[in-house]
ZAMARGU-4260 file (C-alpha; in steps of 0.2 Angstrom, whole numbers, plus 5000, padded with zeros to 4 digits):
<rodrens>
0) 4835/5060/5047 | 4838/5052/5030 | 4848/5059/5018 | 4847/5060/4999 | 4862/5057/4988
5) 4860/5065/4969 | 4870/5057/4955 | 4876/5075/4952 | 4882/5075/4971 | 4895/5062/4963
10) 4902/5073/4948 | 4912/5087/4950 | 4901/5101/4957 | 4907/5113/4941 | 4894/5102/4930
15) 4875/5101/4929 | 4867/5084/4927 | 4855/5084/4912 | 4854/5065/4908 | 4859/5048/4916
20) 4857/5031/4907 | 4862/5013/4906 | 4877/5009/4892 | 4884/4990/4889 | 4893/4988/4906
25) 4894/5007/4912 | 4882/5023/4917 | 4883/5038/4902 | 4881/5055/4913 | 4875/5070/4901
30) 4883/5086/4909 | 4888/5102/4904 | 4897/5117/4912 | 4889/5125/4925 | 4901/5144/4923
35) 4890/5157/4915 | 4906/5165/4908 | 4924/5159/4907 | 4942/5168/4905 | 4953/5168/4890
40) 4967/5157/4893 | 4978/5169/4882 | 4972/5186/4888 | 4962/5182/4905 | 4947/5194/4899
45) 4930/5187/4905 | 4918/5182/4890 | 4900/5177/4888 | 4897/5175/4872 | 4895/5159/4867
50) 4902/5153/4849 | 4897/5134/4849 | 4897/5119/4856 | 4908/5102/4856 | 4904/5084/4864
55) 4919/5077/4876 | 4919/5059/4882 | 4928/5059/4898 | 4930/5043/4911 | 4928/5048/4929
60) 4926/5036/4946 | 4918/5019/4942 | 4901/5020/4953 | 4895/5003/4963 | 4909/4993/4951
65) 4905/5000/4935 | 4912/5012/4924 | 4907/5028/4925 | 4904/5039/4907 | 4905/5059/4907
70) 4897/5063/4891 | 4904/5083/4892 | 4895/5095/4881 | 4909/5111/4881 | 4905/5128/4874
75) 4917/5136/4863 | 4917/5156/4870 | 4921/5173/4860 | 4936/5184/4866 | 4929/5199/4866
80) 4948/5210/4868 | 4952/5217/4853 | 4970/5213/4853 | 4970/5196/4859 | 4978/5183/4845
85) 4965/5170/4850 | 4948/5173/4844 | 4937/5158/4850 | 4943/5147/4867 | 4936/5132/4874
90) 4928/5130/4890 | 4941/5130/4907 | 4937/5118/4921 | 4952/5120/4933 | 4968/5107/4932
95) 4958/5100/4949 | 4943/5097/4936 | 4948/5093/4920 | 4966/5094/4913 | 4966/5101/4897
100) 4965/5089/4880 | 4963/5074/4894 | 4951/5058/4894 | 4951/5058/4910 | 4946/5069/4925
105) 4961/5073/4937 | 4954/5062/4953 | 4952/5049/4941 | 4968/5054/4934 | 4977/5056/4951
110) 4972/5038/4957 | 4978/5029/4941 | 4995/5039/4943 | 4997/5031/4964 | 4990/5015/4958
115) 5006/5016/4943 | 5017/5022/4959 | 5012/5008/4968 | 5011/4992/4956 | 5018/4997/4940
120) 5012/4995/4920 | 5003/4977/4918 | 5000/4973/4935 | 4991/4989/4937 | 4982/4987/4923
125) 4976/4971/4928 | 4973/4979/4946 | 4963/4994/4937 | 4952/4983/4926 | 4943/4974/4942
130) 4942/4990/4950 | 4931/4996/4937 | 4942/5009/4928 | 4953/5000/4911 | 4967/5007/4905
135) 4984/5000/4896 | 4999/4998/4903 | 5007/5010/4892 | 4992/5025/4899 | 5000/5020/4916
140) 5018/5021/4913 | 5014/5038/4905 | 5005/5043/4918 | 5017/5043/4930 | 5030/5050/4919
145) 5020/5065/4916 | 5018/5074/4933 | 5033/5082/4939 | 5039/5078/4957 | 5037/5090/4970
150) 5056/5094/4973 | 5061/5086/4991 | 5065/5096/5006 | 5084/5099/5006 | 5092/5087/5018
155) 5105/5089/5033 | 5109/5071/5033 | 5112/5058/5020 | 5116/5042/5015 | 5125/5038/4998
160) 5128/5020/4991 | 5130/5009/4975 | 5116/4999/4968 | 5118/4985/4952 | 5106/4986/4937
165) 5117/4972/4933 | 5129/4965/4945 | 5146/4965/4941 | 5143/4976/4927 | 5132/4993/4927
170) 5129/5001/4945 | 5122/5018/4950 | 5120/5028/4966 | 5103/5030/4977 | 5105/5046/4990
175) 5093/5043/5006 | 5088/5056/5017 | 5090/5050/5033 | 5082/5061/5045 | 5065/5056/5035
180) 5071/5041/5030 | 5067/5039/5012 | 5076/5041/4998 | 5078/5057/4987 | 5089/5055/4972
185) 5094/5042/4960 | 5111/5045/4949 | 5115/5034/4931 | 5130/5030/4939 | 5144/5028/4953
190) 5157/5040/4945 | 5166/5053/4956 | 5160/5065/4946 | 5142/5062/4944 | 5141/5060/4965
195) 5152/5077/4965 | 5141/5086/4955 | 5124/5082/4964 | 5134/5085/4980 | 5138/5102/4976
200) 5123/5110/4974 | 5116/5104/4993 | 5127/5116/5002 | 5118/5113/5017 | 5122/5092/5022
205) 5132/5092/5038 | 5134/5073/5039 | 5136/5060/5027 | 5136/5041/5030 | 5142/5030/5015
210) 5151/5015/5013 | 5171/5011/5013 | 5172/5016/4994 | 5184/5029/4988 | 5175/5036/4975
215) 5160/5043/4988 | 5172/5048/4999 | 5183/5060/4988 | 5167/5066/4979 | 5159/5073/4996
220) 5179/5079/5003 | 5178/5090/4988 | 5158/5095/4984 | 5157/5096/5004 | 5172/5099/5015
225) 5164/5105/5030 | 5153/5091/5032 | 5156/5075/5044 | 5159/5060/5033 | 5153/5043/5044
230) 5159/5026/5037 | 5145/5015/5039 | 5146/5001/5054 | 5141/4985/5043 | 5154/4988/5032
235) 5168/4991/5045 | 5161/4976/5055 | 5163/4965/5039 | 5179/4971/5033 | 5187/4966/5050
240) 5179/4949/5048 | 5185/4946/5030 | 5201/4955/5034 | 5204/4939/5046 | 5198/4927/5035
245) 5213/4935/5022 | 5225/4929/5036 | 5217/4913/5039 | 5219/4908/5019 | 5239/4914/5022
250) 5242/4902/5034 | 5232/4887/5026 | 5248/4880/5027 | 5253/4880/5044 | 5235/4874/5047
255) 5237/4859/5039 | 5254/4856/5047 | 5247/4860/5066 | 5232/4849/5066 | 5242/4834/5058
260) 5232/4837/5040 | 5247/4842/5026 | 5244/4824/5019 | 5229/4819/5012 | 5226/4800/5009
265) 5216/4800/4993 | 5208/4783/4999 | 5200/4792/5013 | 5191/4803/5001 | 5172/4805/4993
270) 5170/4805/4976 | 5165/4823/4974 | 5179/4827/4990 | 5192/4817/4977 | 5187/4831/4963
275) 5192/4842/4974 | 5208/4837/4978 | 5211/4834/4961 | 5208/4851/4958 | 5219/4859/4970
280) 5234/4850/4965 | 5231/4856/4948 | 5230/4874/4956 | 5246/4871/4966 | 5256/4867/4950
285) 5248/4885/4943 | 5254/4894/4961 | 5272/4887/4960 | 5274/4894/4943 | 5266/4911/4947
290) 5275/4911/4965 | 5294/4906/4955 | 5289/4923/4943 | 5286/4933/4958 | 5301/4927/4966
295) 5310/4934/4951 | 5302/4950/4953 | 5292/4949/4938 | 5278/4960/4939 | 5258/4954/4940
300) 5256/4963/4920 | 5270/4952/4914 | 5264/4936/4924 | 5246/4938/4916 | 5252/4943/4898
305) 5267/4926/4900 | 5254/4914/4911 | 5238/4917/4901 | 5229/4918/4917 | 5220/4932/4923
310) 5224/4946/4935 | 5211/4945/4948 | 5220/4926/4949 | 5238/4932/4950 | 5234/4945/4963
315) 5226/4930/4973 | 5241/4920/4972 | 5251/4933/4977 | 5241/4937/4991 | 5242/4918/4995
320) 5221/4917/4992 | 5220/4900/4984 | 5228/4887/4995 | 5211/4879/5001 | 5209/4859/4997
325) 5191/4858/5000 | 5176/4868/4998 | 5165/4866/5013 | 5146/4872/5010 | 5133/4876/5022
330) 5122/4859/5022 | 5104/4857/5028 | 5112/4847/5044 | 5119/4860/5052 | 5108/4861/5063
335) 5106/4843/5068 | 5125/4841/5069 | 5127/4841/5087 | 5113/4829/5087 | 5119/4817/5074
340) 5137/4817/5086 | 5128/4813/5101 | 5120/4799/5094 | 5135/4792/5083 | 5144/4793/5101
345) 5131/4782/5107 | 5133/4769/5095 | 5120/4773/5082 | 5128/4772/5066 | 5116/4766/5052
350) 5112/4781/5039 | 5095/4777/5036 | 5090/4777/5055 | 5098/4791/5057 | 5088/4798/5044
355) 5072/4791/5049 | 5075/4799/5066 | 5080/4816/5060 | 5063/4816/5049 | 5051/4815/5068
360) 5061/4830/5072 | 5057/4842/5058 | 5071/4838/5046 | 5066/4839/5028 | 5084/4834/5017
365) 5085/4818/5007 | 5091/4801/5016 | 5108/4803/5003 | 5114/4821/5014 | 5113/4809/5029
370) 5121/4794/5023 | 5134/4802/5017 | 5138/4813/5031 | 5139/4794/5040 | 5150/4788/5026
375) 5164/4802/5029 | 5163/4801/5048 | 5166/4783/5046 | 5180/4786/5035 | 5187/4799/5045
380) 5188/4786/5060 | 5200/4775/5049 | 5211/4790/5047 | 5228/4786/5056 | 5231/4801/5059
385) 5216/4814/5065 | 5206/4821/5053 | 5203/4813/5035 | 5207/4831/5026 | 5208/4847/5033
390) 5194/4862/5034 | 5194/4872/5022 | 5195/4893/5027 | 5181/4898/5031 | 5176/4884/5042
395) 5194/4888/5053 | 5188/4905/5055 | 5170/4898/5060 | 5179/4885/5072 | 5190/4899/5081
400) 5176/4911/5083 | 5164/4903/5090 | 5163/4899/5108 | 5169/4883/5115 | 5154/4877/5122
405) 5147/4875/5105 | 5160/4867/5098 | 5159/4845/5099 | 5175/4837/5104 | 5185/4834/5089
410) 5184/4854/5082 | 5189/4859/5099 | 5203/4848/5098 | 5207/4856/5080 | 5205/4872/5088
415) 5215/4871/5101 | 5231/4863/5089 | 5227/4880/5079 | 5232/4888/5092 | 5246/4881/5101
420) 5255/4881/5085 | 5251/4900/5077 | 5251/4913/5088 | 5251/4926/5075 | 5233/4918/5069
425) 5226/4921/5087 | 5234/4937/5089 | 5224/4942/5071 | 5208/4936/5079 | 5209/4944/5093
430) 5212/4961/5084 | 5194/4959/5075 | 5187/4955/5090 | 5192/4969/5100 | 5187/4981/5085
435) 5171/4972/5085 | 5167/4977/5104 | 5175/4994/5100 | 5160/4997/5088 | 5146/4988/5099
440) 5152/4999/5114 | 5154/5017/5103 | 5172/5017/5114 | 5180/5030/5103 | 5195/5031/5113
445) 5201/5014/5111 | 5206/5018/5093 | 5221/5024/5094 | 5229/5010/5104 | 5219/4997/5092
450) 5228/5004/5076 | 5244/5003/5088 | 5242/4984/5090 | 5234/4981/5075 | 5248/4985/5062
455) 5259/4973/5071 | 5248/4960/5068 | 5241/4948/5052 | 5228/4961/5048 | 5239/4976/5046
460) 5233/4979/5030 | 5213/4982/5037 | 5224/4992/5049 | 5231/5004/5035 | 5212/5007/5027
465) 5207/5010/5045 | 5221/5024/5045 | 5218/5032/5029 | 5201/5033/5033 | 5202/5038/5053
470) 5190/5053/5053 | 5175/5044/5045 | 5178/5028/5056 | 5180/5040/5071 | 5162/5045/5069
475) 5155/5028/5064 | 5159/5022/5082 | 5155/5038/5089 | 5139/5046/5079 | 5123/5039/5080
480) 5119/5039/5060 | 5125/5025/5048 | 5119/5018/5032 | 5109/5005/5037 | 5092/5015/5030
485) 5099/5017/5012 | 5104/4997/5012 | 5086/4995/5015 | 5081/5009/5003 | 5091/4999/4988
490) 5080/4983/4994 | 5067/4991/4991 | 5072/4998/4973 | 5077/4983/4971 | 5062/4971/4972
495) 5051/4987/4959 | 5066/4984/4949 | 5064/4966/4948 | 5042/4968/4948 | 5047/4977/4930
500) 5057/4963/4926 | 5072/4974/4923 | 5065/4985/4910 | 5063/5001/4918 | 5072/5015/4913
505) 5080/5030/4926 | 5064/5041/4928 | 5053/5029/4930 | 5062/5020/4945 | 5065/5037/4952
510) 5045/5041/4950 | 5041/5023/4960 | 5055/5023/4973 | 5056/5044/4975 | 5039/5050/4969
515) 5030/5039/4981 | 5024/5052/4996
</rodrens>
């Protein structure tokens, strides 16, 4: 059975066809209303009487690629109610029709607002322009500013975090529903008191999961006290890492001293490794003055205003932070380092072979990373004693957490000198490991006798924040919700930010990120 499709099958049935025809690049449709009367806007009385007539250009649905022309005759009606201020109306279509004093009919209308919503100003307008419907950049953005957002539906879980429109110097707040798992709220800022006041009004959150800040958590202690606050689990797994790291950079020292490293032979050294040291003795002169002020009892204010230096650096000497020789990057030959040690064991010891070797097995770094990996190995077996330099920090903390079957000969040598020597340091890592298998397991009643053993310990001050903040962190291990949704929410909000290169104001991230159904 065939079927037989009309052109004014494709209009919005309120019309009536009366003419189609070809234009430069688009089809022109003559129509005209199809209502025999219409209702004042300002009265509601139903009138018939028709005053005049006007011509209305309107863009609707591009038709087989090509723009498609609504060529609208309205009629101008009488109201006939004698005590209505507005004499003469102009037809009504209906919002779903035709928005009043708009070029454009509302599905039109609606899938230039979601394309807006999904791509943004000019790559929508681009997108817009092969689809067979143009419009500017500036009709999008306007667009999508125009409709109001259905409010969401009020939430009984959230997450609440930080997000940078610059880092380091201008942050707000995104609010995630976490039941549904999108986000709902946006906020110009991280103050206490712009969180507080949002908080307020949603009497009826029971839990919420934020980070380890102080600001969230007062702002929901006094908006929300009866709800469950729940620290989120990344955090508190990464606080305990870099609360041992804290300990490891204390006893630098030490470390140097227990694997036979507290003096450097210059001679020993790459060029860019003899910058290095160069520069930490230049920082230890700077850490003996700061350390003979502290010693004095002067305080960090006084040290900064007499030193010239700043105070994030005086707080980092005082917390012993900046006793590192050497800064050891993550190369591209990480992976091939056991490799590369096997075969240097075996007798191979030419850069360039090595190199050449390395390329057959998928590696893509220059023949200078190898060589020079081959120069400081061969300079490290002319050291008399052990090592040509110590690791820097973060390469001890690497070397004691990992297990020992992944660990070559030499670093289990250097870790095993760490530990016979400092205790204490072992003592710290074992701390953050048992905290880390305290969260993996959810074993909520092991808290308690952590805390116990953690204040006795190098990382008592991780300790402390885990005291102070005991409830929240007592549901992290124990509650299934955290705040791993709203990190991915701010990925997101991120990358639209970046698509508009930065430029977009508050509404109109919230319209892309929380208008989006």
């Amino acid at each position: 059975m065939q079927t037989r499709i009309r052109l004014s099958d494709l209009i919005p049935a309120e019309f009536n066809v009366e003419a189609v025809h070809d234009a430069a690049g688009a089809i022109v449709v003559v129509a005209s209303g199809r209502a025999l009367e219409c209702r004042c806007p300002h009265c509601g009385t139903l009138s018939r009487r028709v005053h005049s007539r006007y011509p209305r250009m309107l863009a609707d649905l591009p038709c087989a690629g090509r723009r498609l022309e609504l060529n609208l005759t309205v009629r101008r009606f009488v109201c006939n109610a004698g005590n209505c201020r507005r004499k003469i109306f102009a037809e009504r279509f209906g919002d779903d029709v035709i928005r009043p004093m708009a070029r454009r009919t509302a599905r039109l209308d609606c899938l230039v607002r979601h394309l807006a919503l999904a791509l943004g100003g000019r790559p929508a307008a681009r997108f817009a322009d092969r689809l067979g419907f143009p419009v500017s950049n500036d009709t999008l953005l306007r667009t999508v500013r125009r409709y109001d957002r259905p409010a969401p539906i009020p939430p009984n879980v959230i997450g609440i975090d930080d997000w940078a429109w610059r880092r380091n110097h201008r942050y707000g707040t995104i609010i995630c529903d976490l039941e549904r798992r999108r986000a709902i709220a946006l906020l110009p800022d991280r103050e206490q008191a712009t969180a507080e006041a949002w908080l307020i009004q949603q009497h009826q959150i029971e839990i919420v999961a934020r980070d380890r800040g102080g600001g969230y958590a007062q702002a929901v202690s006094r908006a929300l006290p009866h709800a469950n606050q729940v620290a989120d689990r990344w955090h508190l797994m990464e606080n305990a890492s870099h609360a041992f790291l804290d300990a490891v950079r204390k006893s630098m020292r030490q470390v140097r001293v227990a694997i036979g490293t507290a003096t450097v032979n210059p001679k020993l050294l790459t060029a860019a490794e003899r910058l290095q040291y160069e520069g930490y003795l230049r920082r230890e002169e700077a850490n003996a003055v700061i350390g003979g002020f502290v010693a004095d009892g002067v305080s960090i204010k006084e040290i900064v205003r007499r030193t010239g230096h700043s105070r994030k650096l005086v707080r980092s000497v005082v917390r012993g932070q900046r006793t590192d020789i050497f800064r050891v990057r993550q190369t591209s030959l990480e992976p091939h380092l056991p490799w590369l040690e096997a075969q240097w064991d075996a007798g191979l010891r030419n850069g360039a072979e090595l190199w050449r070797q390395l390329r057959l097995a998928g590696f893509g770094g220059s023949l200078r990373v190898v060589t020079e990996w081959a120069t400081r190995r061969r300079r490290a077996e002319k050291a008399e004693s052990g090592l040509g330099h110590s690791p820097a920090a973060r390469t001890v903390v690497r070397l004691m957490t990992l297990e020992r079957n992944n660990l070559t000969k030499a670093q289990t040598m250097t870790v095993a000198a760490i530990e016979e020597r400092l205790p204490d340091l072992v003592e710290a890592r074992d701390v953050v490991e048992s905290f880390h298998d305290m969260l993996r397991r959810k074993s909520s009643g092991d808290l308690e006798a952590w805390i116990e053993r953690a204040a006795k310990s190098l990382v008592a001050s991780f300790a402390n924040g885990v005291i102070r903040d005991r409830a929240a962190i007592q549901n992290a291990i124990t509650s299934k919700w955290s705040n791993g949704q709203t990190e991915g929410q701010i990925t997101k909000l991120k990358l639209i930010k970046r698509q508009m290169y930065g430029r977009g104001k508050l509404d109109l991230l919230e319209a892309r990120i929380v208008g989006v159904p």
